[in-house]
N, C-alpha and C positions, 0 to 999 in steps of 0.2 A: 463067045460067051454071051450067053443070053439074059437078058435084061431080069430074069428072075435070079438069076445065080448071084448078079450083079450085086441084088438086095441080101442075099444068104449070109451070116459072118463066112468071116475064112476059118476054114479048117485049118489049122498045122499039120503040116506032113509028117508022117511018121520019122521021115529022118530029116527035118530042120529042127535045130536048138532053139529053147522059149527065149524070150527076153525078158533083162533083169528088169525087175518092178522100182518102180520111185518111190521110196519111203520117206514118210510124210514126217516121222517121230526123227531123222536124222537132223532134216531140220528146223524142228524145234528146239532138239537141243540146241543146233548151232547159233540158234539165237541167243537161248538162253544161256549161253558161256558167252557169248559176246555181252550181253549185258552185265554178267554178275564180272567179267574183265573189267566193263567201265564203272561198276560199280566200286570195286575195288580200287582201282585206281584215286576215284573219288574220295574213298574211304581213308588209303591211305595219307593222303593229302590234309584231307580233317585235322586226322592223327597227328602229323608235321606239325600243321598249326596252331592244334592243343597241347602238344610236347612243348611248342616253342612259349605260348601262351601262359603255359603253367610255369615253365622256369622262369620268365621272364616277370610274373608275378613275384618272384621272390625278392626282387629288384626293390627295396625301400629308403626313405630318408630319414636322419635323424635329424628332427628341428635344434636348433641352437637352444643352448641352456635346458637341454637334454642328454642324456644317455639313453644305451638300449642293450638290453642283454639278451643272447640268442639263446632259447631252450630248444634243444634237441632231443625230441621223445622225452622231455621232462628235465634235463637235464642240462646243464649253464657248459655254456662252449668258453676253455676260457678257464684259468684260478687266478681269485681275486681281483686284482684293478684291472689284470688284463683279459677278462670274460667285459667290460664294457666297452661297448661303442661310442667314441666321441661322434659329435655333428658331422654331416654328411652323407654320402649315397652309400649303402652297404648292400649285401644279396645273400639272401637266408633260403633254403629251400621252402618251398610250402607248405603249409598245413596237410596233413598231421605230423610232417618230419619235424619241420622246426615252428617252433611261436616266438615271435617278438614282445619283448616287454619293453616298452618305454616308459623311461623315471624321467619324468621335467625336474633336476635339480633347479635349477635359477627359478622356480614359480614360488609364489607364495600361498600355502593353502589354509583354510578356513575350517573349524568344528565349531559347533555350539553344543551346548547341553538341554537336556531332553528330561530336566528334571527339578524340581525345585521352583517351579514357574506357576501360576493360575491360568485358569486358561483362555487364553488368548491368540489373536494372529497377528503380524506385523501390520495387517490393511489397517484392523480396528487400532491399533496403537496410531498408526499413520495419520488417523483420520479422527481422533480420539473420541472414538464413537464403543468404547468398551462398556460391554453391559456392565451395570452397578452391582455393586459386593452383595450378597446377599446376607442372610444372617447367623449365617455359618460358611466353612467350608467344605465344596463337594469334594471327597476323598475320591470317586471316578472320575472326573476330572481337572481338578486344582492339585496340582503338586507341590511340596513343600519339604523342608530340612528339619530335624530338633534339632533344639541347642545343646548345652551340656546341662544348661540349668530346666531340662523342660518345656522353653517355649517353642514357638513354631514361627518361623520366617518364609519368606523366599527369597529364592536368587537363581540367579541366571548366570555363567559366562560364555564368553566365545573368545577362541586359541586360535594364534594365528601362527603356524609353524612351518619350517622348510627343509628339505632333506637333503640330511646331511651322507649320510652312507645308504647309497643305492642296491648295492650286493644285500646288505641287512633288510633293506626294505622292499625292494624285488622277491628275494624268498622267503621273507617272514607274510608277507601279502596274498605272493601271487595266486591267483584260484584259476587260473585258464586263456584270462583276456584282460585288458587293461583297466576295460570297467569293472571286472572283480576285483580286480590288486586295487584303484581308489576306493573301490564301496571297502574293500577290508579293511582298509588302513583308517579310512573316517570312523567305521564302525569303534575299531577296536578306540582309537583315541578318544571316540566320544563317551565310551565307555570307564576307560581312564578318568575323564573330565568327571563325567558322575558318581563316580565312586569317589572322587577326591572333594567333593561340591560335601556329599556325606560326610567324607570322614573330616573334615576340618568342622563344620557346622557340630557336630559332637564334643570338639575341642572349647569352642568359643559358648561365656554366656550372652544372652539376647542382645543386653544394653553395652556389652563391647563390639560385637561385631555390629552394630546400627551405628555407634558413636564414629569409630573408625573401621574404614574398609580396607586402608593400608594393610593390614597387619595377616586381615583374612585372604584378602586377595592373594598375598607372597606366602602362604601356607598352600592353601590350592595351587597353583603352579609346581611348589617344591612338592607338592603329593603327586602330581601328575610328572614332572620331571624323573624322580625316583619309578614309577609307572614306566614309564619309557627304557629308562636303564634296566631296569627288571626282565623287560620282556623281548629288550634287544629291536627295539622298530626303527631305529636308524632315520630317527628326526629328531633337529633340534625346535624347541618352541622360542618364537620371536618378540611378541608381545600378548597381551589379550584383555578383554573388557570383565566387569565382574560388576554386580547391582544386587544389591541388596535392600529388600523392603520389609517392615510389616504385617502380616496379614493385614490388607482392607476392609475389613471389616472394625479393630481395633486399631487402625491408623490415626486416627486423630486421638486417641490414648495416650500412644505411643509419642506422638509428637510433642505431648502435654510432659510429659515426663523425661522425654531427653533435652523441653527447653529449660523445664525445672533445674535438671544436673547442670546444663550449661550455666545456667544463670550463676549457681552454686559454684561451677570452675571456674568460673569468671573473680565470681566476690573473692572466693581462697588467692586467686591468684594476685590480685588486686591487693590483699591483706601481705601476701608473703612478699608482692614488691615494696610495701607501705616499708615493710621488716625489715628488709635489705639495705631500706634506704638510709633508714633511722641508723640501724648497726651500722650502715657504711659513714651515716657521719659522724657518729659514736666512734667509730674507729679512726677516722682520719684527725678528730678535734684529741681524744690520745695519743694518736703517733704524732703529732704537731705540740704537745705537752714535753711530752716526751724527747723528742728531738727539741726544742726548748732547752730543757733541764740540762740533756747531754751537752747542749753545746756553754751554758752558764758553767755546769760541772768541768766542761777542756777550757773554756779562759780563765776559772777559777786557777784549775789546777797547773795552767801555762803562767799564769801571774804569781803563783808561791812559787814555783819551778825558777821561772827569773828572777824572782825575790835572793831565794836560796840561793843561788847562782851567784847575787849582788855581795850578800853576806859574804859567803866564800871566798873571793876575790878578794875584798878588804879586810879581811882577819889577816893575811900576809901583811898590808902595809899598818896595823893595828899592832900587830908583834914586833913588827922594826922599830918602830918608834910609837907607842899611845901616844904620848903627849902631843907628838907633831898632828899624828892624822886627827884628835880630837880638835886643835886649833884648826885643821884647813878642813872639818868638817862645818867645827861653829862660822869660821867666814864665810864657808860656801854655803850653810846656811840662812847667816847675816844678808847676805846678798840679794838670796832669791827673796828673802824676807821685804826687805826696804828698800826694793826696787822703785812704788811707785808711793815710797812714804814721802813726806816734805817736809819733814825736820828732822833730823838725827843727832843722837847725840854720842858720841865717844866718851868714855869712861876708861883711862886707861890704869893700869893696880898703881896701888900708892906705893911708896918706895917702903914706906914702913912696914907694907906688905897688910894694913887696916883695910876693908871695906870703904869703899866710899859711899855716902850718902846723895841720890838721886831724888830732888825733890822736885814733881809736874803739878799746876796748877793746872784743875782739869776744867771744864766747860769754860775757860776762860773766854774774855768779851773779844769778840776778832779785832783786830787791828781798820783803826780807820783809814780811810785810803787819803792819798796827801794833797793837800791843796795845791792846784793850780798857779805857779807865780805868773803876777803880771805880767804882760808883755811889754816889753821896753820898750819906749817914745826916744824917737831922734830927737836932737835939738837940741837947742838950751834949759835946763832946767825951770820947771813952774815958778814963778813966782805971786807975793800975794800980789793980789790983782791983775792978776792976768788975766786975761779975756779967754785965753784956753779953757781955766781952769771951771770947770761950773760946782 
């Protein structure tokens, strides 16, 4: 073969078979299923660990001095006490199957009222840097109450209340998330507060609800208590503030005039103790008369009572014999009689049975008292000239 043939292609002979061609597109596919293989592979693996990720999401705690109620497409898992969860780890599926609501019973929660007040912020109150009253009130923004009598006040309070039934207050609230069930339940309460701020201020005149708050404050509450029970929100209220003031602008009016009344309850009351006291001694210096009299009246009537008693007694030994018991009357008369007399005289009846005649010589001169006898000398008798004798 000559070096030109050499360069020639080769011809196929009529009777050799061609050879099969290499196609390029076999492997590319074979690549491409290899990769979308390991793709998958990966894929599925994702999967695993968002299957595992999302259940494992469902995995929640309930803090202490809380409950939690499961909503399942809407709907409380669970009737009654037994739909809540006490404290501890529970597993809900995920949103959108199930939603957690947590109720903090043991917290204590806080409204104020949005109504009734001038305007103001707690900085400037803080800082008592509040612009001055003007000379009137801005009705856009000072808000205020009437009274029953016409005038205008303000007041403010804030309720501080805790939940007592969580089923009432989970479904009376819930809107979706936790922060809708607090924002509903503050809303609605504060709304209660304000309407109760109104309706008792309608009830009260000016200078009662300024003199005493006592009486306003426990209306507000029981208007807002009744509020609650009406509309079933399943909190009780614990305590709360309440202030009451003047418009500032006629503030020192106002004060001029409830020191006036004071002054006035003061002096009444000053007069009606003055009153008291008088009638109370008025009364004790009668019943002290009186108690007096009654007791003069019982030993009066305990001394004719013994009297009588004495009489009775001796009318028995008066009927035995008069004549005896008149003589041992007159002796034992005689007796106590001239106990401490110092001369006595007996007169005893004459036999003729005549009176005797008693004659006393009265302011008579007393009796002189007796001389002294000498005292007796021993010896021989004196005689004249004796030298004893002088």
């Amino acid at each position: 073969m000559s070096e030109h043939d050499k360069l020639l292609p080769s011809q196929p002979t009529p009777d050799a078979a061609p050879a099969a061609p290499v196609s390029i597109e076999d492997a590319g596919s074979q690549a491409l299923a290899d990769a979308l293989r390991s793709s998958f592979g990966i894929v599925k693996v994702i999967m695993a660990i968002l299957a595992i990720a999302f259940f494992c999401s469902g995995i929640f705690t309930v803090p202490s001095q809380s409950v939690a109620v499961i909503l399942r497409f809407g709907r409380p898992i669970g009737v009654g006490e037994g739909s809540l969860l006490q404290p501890g780890l529970h597993f809900a599926f995920p949103y959108p199957i199930d939603e957690v609501v947590i109720v903090p019973i043991g917290q204590s929660h806080s409204v104020s009222s949005t109504v009734g007040w001038y305007a103001t912020t707690p900085e400037l109150e803080l800082t008592n840097s509040e612009n001055p009253a003007g000379e009137s009130l801005n009705p856009a923004m000072d808000g205020y109450v009437l009274t029953a009598d016409g005038n205008i006040i303000h007041v403010r309070s804030t309720l501080r209340y805790r939940i007592d039934n969580p089923i009432r207050y989970a479904f009376n609230f819930a809107n979706g998330t936790n922060a809708n069930l607090f924002a509903g339940a503050s809303n609605i309460l504060q709304n209660a507060l304000n309407s109760a701020l109104f309706h008792t201020a309608a009830r009260f005149n000016v200078d009662n609800a300024l003199r005493d708050q006592v009486p306003f404050k426990e209306r507000v509450f029981a208007r807002v208590n009744q509020l609650i029970d009406e509309q079933g929100l399943g909190v009780t209220l614990e305590t709360g503030d309440l202030q009451i003031i003047p418009p500032r602008q006629v503030q020192d009016k106002f004060k001029q005039v409830l020191d006036e009344q004071q002054n006035l309850a003061n002096a009444r009351d000053t007069a009606r103790g003055t009153a008291n006291e008088i009638i109370s001694k008025a009364k004790g210096e009668a019943a002290a008369i009186v108690n007096t009299a009654e007791a003069a009246r019982t030993r009066l009537v305990q001394a004719v009572e013994a009297e009588a008693n004495y009489f009775s007694d001796q009318l028995v030994d008066y009927r035995r014999d008069p004549k005896l018991y008149l003589q041992r009357v007159q002796t034992r008369t005689l007796t106590r009689v001239m106990t401490n007399a110092q001369e006595k005289f007996f007169l005893p009846d004459r036999a003729d049975g005549k009176a005797r005649e008693l004659r006393l010589m009265l302011s008579r001169e007393p009796q002189k008292p007796k001389e002294q006898e000498a005292p007796k000398q021993e010896g021989p008798p004196l005689t004249k000239g004796d030298p004893r004798k002088k």
